[in-house]
ZAVOBA-255464 format. One record per residue (C-alpha): residue number from 1; x, y, z. Coordinates in Angstrom, 2 decimals. Each point is the difference from the previous one (the first is absolute). Example, Ala and Ser with C-alpha at 12.3 -4.5 7.8 and 13.67 -1.06 7.14 Angstrom:
BEGIN
<guti = 1&X = 12.30&Y = -4.50&Z = 7.80>
<guti = 2&X = 1.37&Y = 3.44&Z = -0.66>
//
This chain:
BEGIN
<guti = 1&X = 8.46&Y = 21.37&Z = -12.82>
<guti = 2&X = 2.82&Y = -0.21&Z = -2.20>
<guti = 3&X = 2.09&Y = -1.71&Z = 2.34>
<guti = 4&X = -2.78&Y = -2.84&Z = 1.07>
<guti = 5&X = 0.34&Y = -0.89&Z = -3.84>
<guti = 6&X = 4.04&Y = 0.27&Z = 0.16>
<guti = 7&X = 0.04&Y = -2.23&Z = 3.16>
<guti = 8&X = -3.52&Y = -2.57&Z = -2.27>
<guti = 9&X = 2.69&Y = -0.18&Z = -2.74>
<guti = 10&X = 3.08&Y = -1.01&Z = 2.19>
<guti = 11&X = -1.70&Y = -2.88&Z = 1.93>
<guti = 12&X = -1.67&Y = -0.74&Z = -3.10>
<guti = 13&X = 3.64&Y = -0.62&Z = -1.88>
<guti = 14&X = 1.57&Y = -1.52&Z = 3.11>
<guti = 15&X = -3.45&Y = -2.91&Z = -0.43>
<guti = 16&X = 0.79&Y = -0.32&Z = -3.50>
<guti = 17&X = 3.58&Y = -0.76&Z = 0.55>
<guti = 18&X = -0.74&Y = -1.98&Z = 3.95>
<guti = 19&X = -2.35&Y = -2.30&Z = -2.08>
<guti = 20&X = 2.35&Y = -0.35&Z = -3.01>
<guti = 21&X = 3.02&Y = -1.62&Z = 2.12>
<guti = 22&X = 0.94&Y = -2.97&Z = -1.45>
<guti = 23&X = -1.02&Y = -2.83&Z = 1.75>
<guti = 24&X = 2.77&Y = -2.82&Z = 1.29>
<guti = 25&X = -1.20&Y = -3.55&Z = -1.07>
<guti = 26&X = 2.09&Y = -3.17&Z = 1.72>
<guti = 27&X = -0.48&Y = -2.90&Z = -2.47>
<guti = 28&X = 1.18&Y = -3.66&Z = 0.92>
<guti = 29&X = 1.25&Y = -2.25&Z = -3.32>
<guti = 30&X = 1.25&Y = -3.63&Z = 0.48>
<guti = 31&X = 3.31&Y = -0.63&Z = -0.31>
<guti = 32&X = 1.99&Y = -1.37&Z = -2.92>
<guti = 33&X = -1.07&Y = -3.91&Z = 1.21>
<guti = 34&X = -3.26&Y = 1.35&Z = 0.52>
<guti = 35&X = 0.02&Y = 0.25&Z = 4.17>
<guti = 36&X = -1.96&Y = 2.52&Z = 1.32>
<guti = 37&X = 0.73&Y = 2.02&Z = 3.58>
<guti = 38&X = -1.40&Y = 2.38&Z = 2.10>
<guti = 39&X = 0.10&Y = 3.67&Z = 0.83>
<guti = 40&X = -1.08&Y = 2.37&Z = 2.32>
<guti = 41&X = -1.27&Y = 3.67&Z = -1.27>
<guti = 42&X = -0.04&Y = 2.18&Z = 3.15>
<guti = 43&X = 0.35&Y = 3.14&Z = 1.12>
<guti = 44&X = -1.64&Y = 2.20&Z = 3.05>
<guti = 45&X = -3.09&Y = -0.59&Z = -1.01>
<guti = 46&X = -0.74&Y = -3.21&Z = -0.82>
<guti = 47&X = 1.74&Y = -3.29&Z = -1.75>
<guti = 48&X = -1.12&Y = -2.74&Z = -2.52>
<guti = 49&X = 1.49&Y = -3.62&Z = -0.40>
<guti = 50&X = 0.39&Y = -0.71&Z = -3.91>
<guti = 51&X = 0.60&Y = -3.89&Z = 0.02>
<guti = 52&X = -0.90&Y = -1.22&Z = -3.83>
<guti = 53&X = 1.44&Y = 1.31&Z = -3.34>
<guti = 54&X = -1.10&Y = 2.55&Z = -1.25>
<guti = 55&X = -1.93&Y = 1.33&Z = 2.57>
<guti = 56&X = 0.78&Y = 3.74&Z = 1.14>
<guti = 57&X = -0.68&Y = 2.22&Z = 2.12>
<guti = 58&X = -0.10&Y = 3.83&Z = -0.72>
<guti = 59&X = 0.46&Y = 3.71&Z = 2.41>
<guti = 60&X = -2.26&Y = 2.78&Z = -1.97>
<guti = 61&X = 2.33&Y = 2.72&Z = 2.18>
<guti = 62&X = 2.79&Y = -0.02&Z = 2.33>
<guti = 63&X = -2.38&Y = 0.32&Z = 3.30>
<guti = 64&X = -2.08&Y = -2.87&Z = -1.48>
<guti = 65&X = -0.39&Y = -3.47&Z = 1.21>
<guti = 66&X = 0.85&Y = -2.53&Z = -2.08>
<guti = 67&X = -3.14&Y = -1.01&Z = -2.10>
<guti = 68&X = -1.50&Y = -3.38&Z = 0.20>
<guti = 69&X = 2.28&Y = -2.60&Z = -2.21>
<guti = 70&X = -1.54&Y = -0.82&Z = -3.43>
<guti = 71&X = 0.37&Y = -2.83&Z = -2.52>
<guti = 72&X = 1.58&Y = 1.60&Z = -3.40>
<guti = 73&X = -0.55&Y = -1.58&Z = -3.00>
<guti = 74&X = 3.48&Y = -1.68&Z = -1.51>
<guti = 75&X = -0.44&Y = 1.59&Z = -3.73>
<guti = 76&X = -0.45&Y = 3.84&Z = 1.33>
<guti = 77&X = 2.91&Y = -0.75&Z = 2.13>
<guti = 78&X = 1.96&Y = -1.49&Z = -3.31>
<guti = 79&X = -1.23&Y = 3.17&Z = -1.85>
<guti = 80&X = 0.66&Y = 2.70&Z = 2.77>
<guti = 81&X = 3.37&Y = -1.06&Z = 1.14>
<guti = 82&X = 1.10&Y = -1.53&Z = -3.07>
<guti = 83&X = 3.43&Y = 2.41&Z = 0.08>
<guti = 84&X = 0.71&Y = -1.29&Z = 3.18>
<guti = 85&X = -0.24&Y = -3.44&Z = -0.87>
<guti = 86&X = 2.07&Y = 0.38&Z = -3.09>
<guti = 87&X = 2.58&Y = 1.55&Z = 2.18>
<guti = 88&X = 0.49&Y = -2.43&Z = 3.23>
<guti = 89&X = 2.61&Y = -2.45&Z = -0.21>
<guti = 90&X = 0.21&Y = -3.53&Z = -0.51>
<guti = 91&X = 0.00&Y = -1.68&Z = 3.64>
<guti = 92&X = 3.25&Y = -1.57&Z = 0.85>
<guti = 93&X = 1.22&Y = -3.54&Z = -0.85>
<guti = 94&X = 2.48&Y = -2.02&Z = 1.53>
<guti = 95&X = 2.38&Y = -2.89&Z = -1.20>
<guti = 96&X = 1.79&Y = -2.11&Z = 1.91>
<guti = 97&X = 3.04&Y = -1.44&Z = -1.30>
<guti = 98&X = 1.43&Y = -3.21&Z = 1.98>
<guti = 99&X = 4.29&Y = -1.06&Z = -0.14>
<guti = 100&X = 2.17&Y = -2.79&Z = 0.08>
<guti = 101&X = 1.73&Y = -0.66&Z = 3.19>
<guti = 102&X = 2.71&Y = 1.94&Z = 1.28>
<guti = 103&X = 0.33&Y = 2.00&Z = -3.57>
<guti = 104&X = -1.57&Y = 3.02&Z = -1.72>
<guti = 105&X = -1.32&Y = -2.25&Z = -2.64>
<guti = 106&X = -3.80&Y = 0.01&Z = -0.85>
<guti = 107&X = -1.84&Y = -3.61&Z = 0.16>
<guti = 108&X = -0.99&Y = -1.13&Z = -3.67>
<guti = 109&X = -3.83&Y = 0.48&Z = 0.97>
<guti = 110&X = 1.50&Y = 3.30&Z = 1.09>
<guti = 111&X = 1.27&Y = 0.76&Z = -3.23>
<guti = 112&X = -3.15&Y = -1.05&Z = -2.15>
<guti = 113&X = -1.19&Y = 3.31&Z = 1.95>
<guti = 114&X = 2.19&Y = 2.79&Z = -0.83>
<guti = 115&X = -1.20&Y = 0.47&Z = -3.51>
<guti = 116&X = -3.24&Y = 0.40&Z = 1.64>
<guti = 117&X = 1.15&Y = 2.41&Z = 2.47>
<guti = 118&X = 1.75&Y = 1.93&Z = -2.57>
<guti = 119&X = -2.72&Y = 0.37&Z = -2.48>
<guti = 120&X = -2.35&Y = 1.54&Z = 3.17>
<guti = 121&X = 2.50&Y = 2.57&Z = 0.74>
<guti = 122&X = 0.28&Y = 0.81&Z = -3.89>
<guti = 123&X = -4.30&Y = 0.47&Z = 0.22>
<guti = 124&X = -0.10&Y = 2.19&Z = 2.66>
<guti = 125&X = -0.33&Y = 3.87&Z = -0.80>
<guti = 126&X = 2.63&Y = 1.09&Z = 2.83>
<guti = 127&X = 1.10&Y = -2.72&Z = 2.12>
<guti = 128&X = 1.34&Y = -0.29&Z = 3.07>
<guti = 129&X = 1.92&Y = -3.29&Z = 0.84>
<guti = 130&X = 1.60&Y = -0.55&Z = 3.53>
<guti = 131&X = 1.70&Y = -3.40&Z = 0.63>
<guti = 132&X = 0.76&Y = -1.55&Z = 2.99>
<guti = 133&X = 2.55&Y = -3.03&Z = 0.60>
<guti = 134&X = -0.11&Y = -2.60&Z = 2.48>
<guti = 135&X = 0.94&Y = -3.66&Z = 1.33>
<guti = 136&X = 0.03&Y = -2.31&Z = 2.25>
<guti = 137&X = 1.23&Y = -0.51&Z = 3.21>
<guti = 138&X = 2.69&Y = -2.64&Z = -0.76>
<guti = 139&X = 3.33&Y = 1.41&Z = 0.46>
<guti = 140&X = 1.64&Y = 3.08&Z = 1.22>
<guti = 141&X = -2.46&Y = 2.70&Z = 0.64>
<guti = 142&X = 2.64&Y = 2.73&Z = -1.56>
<guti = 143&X = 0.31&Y = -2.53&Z = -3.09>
<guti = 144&X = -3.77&Y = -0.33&Z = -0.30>
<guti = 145&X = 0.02&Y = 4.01&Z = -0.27>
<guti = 146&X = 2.29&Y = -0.10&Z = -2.37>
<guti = 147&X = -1.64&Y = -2.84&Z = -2.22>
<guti = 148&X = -3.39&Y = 1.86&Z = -0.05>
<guti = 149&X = 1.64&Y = 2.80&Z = -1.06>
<guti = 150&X = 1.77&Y = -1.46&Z = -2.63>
<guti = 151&X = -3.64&Y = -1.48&Z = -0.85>
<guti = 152&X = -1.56&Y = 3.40&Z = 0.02>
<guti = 153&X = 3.07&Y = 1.53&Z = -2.17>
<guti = 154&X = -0.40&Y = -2.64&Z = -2.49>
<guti = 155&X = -3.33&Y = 0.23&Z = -0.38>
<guti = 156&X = -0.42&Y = 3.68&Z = -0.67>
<guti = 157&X = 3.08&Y = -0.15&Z = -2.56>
<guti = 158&X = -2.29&Y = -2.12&Z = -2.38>
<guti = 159&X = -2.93&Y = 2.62&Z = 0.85>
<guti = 160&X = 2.44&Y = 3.37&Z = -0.76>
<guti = 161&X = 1.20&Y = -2.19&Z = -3.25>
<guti = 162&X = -3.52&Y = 0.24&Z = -1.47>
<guti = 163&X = -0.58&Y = 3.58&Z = 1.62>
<guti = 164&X = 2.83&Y = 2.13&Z = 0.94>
<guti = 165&X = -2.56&Y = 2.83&Z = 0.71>
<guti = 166&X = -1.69&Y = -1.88&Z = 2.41>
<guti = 167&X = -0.63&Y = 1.14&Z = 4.09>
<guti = 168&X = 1.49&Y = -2.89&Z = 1.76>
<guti = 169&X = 0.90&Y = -0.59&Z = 3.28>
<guti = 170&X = 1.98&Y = -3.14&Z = 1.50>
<guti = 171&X = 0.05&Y = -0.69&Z = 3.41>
<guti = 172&X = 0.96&Y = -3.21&Z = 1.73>
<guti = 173&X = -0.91&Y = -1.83&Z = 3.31>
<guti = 174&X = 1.75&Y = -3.12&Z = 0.33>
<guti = 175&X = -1.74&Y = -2.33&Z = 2.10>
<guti = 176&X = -1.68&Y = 2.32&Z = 1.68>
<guti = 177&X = -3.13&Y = -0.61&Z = -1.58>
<guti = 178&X = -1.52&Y = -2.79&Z = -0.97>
<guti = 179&X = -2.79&Y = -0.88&Z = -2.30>
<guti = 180&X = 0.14&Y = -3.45&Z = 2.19>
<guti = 181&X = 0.41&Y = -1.09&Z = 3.58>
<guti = 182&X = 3.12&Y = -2.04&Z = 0.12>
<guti = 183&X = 2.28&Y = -0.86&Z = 3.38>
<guti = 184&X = 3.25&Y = 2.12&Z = 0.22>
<guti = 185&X = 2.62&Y = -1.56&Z = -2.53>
<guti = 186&X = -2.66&Y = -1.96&Z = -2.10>
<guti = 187&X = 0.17&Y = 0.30&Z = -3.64>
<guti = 188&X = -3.65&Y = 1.10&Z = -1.75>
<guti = 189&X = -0.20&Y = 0.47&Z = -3.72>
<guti = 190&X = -2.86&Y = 2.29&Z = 0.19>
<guti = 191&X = 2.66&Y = 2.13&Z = 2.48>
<guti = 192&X = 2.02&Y = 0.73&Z = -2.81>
<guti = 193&X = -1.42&Y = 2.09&Z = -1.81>
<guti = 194&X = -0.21&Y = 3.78&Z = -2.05>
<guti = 195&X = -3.34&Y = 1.78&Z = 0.21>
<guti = 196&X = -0.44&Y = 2.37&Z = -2.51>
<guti = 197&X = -2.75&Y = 2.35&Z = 0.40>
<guti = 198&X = -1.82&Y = 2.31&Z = -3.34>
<guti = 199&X = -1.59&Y = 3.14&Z = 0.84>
//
């Protein structure tokens, strides 16, 4: 009789701790610009669509089937995954700096934008810059390489001024990409150009 209890006591714990699994909850947020998209919770036993922020859909166990998707309200999700929050980065933002023909020089509406550029790198809590040159297709294509990169290298030498610390990276295209659609040898302003990306 003994053992009948021994074996009442082990399923009994192996229950307490089966039913005390935590359970995996898929939540969907908008994005930074407030776009919302879609994903699928699935596994062998079933799947859910989640398609609207902050719906989600939970599995009690690991042989479960994803639970119908529910509506959560915004302020328990604030409250509940408020450490989270507080910890995600700031989504990425993107200058583009335009040039002067044939020369590593910024435009002057260029220019009004560096201070603004600079001041977003100084606000960010680690950033990340990475800056790619470019230009046009007028010219030699080994000259436009060159240019861009010239472009690029100017461009992150004001950004390491401000923040030697800073993770950069400088890469350069030449014409190889451009913003705009322009026949072979055509000059386009908006062609010659630095991106610089924040993380």
């Amino acid at each position: 009789m003994n053992v009948l209890k021994y074996i009442g006591v082990l399923v009994s714990c192996f229950l307490v701790v089966a039913c005390a699994a935590p359970t995996t909850r898929v939540l969907l947020l908008d994005d930074f610009d407030g776009k919302v998209g879609a994903v699928t919770v699935s596994n062998e036993r079933g799947s859910q669509v989640i398609d609207s922020a902050y719906q989600a859909v939970d599995i009690a166990r690991a042989r479960s089937a994803p639970a119908v998707p529910r509506n959560l309200r915004i302020d328990n999700i604030n409250k509940r995954y408020d450490d989270l929050f507080q910890a995600q980065s700031a989504p990425p933002i993107t200058y583009v700096l335009n040039f002067q023909p044939g020369s590593a020089l910024l435009t002057s509406d260029s220019q009004t934008l560096v201070p603004e550029l600079l001041d977003a790198i100084r606000g960010r809590a680690t950033p990340y810059v990475s800056v790619y040159g470019h230009s046009d297709s007028f010219g030699q294509a080994d000259q436009n390489l060159t240019l861009s990169r010239e472009r690029a290298d100017a461009v992150a030498d004001q950004i390491r001024a401000v923040a030697p610390q800073l993770m950069l990276t400088v890469e350069s295209f030449g014409d190889q990409m451009p913003l705009f659609p322009a026949p072979p040898s055509a000059e386009e302003p908006r062609n010659r150009r630095v991106e610089v990306i924040l993380y």
